[in-house]
C-alpha positions in Angstrom: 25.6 -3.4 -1.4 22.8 -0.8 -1.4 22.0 1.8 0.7 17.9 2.7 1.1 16.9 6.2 3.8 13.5 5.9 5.9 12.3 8.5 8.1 12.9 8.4 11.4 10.1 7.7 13.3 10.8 4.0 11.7 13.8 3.4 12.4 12.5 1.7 15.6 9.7 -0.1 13.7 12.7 -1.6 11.7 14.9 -2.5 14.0 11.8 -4.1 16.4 12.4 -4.9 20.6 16.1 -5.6 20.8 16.6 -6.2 17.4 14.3 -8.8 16.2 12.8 -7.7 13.7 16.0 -6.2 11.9 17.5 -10.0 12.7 14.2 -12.0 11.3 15.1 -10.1 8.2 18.5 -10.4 7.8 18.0 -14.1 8.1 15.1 -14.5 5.8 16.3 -12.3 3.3 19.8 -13.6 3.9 21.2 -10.0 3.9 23.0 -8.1 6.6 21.6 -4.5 7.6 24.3 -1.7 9.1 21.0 1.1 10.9 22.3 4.5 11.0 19.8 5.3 13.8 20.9 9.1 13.4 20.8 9.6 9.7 18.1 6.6 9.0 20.6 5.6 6.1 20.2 1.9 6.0 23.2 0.0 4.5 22.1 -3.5 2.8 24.6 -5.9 2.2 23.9 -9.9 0.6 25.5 -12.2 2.8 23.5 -15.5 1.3 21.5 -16.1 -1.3 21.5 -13.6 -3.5 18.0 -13.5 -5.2 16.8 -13.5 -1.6 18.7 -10.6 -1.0 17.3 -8.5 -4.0 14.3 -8.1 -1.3 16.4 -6.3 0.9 16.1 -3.2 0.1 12.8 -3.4 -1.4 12.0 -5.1 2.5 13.7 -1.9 4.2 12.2 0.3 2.0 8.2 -0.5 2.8 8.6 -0.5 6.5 10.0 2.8 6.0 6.9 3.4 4.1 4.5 2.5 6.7 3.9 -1.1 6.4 4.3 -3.6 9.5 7.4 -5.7 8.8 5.0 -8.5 8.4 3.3 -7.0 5.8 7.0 -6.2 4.7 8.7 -9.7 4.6 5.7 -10.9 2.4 7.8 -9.7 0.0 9.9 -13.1 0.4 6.7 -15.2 -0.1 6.8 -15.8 -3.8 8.9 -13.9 -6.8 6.0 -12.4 -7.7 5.3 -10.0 -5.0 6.7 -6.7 -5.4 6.6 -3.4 -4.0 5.1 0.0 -5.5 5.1 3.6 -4.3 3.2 6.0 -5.6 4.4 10.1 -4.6 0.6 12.2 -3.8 2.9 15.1 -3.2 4.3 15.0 -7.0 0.8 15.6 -8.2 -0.5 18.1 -5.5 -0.6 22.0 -6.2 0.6 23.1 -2.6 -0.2 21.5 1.0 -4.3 21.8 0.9 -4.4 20.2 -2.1 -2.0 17.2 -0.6 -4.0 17.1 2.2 -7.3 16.9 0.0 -6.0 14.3 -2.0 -4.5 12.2 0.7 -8.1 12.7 3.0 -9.9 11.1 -0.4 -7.6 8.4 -0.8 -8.2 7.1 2.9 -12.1 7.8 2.6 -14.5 8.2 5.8 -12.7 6.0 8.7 -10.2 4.7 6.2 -13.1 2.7 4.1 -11.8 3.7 0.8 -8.1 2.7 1.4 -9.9 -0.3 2.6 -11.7 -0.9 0.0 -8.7 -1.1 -2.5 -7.1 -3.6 -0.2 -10.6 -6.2 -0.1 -11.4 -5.6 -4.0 -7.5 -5.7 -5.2 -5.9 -8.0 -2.7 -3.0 -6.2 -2.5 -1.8 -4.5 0.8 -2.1 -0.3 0.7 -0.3 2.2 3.2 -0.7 5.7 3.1 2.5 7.2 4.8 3.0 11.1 5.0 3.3 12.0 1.6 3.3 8.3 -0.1 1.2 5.3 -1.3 2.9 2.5 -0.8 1.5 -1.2 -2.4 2.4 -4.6 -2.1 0.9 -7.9 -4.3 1.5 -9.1 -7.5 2.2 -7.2 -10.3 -2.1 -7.3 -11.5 -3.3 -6.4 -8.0 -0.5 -3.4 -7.8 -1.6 -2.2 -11.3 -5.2 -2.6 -10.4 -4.6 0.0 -6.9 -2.2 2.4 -8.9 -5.1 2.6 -11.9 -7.6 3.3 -8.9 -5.5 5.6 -7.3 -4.9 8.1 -10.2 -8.8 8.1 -10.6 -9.3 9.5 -7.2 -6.0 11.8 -8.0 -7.3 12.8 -11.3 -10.8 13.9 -9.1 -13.2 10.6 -10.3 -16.3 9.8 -8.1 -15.7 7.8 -5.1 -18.6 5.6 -6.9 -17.2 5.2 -10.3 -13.5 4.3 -8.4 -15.3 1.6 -6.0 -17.2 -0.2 -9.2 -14.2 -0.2 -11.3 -12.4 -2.0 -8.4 -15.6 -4.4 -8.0 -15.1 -5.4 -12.0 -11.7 -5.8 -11.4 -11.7 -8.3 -8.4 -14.2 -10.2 -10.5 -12.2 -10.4 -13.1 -9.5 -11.4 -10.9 -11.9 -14.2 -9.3 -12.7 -15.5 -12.5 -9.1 -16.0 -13.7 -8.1 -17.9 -10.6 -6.1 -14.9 -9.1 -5.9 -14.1 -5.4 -8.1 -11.8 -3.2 -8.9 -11.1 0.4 -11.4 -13.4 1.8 -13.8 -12.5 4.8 -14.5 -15.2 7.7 -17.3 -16.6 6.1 -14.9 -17.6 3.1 -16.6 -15.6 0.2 -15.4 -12.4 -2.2 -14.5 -9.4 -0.5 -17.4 -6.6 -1.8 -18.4 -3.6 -1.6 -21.3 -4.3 0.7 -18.7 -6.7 2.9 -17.1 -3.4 3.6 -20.2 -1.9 5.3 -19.8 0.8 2.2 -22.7 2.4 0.6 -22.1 4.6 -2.7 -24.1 6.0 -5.7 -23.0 7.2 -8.6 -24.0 10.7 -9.9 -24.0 11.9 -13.5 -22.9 15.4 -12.1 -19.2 16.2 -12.7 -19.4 18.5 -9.9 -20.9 16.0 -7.4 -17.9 13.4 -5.6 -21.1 10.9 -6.1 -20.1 9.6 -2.4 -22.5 9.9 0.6 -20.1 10.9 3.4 -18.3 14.2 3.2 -14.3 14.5 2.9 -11.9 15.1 5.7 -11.7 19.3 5.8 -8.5 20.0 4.7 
């Protein structure tokens, strides 16, 4: 039995319209969930299969995170997938600087966080003061190795080609990515983004300006 906290504005996102979604996964993860809607303490219990039910928590913990429980339950899909958080707030000076990062890591509309999605094929959430990630364990690596470059303050430009190399790579070695509708690569210019890079430290090398913190 484990026991996994989510904040409460998602306790209602976990437990769905009269309980479906907290029943849809208890019976695909073959667990049993005990929603302490006061405290958000989630108790997880295996009731089946037990491999299935290593999910469970993993499951609870990403819809806590931010993720729709659809997005969640992929999780089941294959042994593969897994589930990654990274903390912004561990790496941030004080709130500005949080909310700095945080406005970087979503980009202009939410392009950038798009962007890691289409060129990693992994699923990304920012939620309050969390990352959250879920794919296999080469598209999680390839968002957390992109993420610490915008953290660590590297050019939107350099971030975006580093994740274009990547999902080529990725393409080349039979591995999956997001498609579009017309059934081709996800790229840069299928996201409607336009970047340069610039040799100046100083300069972000991006066109559009960052969210004012």
């Amino acid at each position: 039995m484990q026991h996994v906290r989510i904040p409460d504005d998602r306790i209602g996102v976990l437990i769905g319209a009269g309980g479906e979604t907290m029943r849809e996964i208890e019976e695909k993860a073959e667990v049993r969930l005990n929603i302490d809607s006061e405290t958000g303490s989630v108790e997880i219990e295996a009731v089946g299969d037990p491999i299935a039910a290593l999910n469970g928590p993993d499951i609870v913990r990403a819809i806590g995170r931010g993720f729709h429980p659809d997005d969640a339950l992929t999780l089941l899909d294959n042994e593969m997938r897994m589930f990654d958080l990274v903390d912004i707030d561990a790496v941030t000076r004080n709130q500005n600087d949080l909310e700095r990062k945080k406005g970087r890591l979503i980009g202009e509309t939410g392009r950038t966080r798009e962007l890691m999605e289409e060129l990693s094929g992994a699923s990304v959430v920012i939620y309050g003061k969390t990352l959250g990630i879920i794919g296999s364990p080469k598209e999680v690596d390839v968002v957390r190795s992109a993420v610490d470059m915008i953290i660590d303050g590297a050019p939107h430009g350099a971030v975006y080609s580093y994740l274009e190399r990547q999902h080529n790579e990725m393409q080349q070695e039979g591995m999956g990515y997001h498609e579009f509708n017309d059934g081709g690569p996800a790229t840069p210019e299928d996201a409607d983004i336009e970047f340069t890079v610039d040799s100046d430290p100083d300069n972000d090398g991006v066109e559009f300006e960052e969210p004012e913190t």
